[in-house]
C-alpha positions in Angstrom: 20.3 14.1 -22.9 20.7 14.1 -26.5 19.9 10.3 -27.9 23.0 10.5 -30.3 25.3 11.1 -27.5 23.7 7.8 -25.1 23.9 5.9 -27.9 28.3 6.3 -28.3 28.5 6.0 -24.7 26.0 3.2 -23.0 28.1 -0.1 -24.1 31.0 1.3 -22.3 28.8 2.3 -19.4 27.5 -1.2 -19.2 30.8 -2.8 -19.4 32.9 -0.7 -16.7 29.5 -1.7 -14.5 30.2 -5.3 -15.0 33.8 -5.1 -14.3 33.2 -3.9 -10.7 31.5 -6.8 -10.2 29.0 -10.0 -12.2 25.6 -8.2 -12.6 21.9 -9.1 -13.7 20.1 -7.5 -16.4 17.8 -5.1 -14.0 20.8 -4.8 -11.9 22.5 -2.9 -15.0 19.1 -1.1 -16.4 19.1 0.7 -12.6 22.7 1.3 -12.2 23.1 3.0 -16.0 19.8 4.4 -15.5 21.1 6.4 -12.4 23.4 7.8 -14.9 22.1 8.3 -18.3 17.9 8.3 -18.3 17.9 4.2 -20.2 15.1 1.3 -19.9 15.0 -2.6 -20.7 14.7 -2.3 -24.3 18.2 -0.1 -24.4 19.8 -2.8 -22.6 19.2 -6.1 -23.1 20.2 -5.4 -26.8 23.5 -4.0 -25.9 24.1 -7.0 -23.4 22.9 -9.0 -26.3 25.7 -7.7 -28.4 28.1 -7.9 -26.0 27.4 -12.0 -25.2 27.5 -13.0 -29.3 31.4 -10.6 -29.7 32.4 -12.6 -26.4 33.0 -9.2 -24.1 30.8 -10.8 -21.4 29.5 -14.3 -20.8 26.6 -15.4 -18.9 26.1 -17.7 -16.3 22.3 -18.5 -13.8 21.8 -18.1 -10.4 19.5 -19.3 -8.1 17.4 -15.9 -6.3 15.8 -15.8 -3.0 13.0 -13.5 -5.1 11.9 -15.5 -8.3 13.5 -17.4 -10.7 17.1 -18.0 -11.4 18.5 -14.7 -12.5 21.1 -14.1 -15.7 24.7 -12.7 -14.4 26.6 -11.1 -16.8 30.5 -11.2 -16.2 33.3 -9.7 -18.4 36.1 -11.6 -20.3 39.1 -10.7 -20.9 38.4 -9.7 -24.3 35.4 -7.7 -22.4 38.5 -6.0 -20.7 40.6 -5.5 -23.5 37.6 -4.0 -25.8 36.7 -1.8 -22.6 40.3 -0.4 -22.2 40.3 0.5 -25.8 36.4 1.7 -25.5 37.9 4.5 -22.4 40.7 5.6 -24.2 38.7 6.7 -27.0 36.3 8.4 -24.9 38.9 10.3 -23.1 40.5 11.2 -26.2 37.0 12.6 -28.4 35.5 14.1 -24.8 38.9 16.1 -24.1 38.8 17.1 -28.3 35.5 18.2 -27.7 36.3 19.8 -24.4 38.6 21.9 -25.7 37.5 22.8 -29.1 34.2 23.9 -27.1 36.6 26.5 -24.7 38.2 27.4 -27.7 35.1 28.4 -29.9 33.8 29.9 -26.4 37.1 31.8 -26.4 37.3 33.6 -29.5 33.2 35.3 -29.4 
């Protein structure tokens, strides 16, 4: 996938992840991996970002596998910026959608 097009997409990826539930940091590199090909070093900026504007906050819990583990949870501003986030996606992707039928169209 082109890098240009992860790059618009992956903080809203991240986000609608954590609102279906608090995740950990290798929790969200698997889960936007399965969709868009992503490591560590893509993510833990982005969640980065995301704690210093206040989208998410962060809290430690204890794991049965190692040490406490990071959970990231959404805030309402996180929700609000995520609504707006989705709506522009669904606005550029169906622009793009159909200016791509239409170019298609008229060979």
């Amino acid at each position: 996938m082109n890098t240009q097009f992860k790059k618009g997409v992956l903080e809203m990826l991240v986000l609608l992840e954590i609102e279906h539930g608090d995740k950990y940091g290798y929790e969200l590199v698997n889960n936007v991996g399965a969709v868009v090909d992503v490591n560590e070093g893509t993510i833990y900026p982005i969640l980065r970002r995301l704690n210093v504007d206040f989208y998410v906050e962060t809290y430690l819990q204890e794991s049965k596998e190692g040490p406490p583990r990071k959970y990231y949870h959404i805030t309402l501003k996180g929700e609000k910026y995520l609504k707006e986030l989705s709506d522009d996606w669904k606005e550029f992707s169906e622009s793009v959608n159909r200016f791509i039928k239409k170019v298609r169209k008229e060979k």
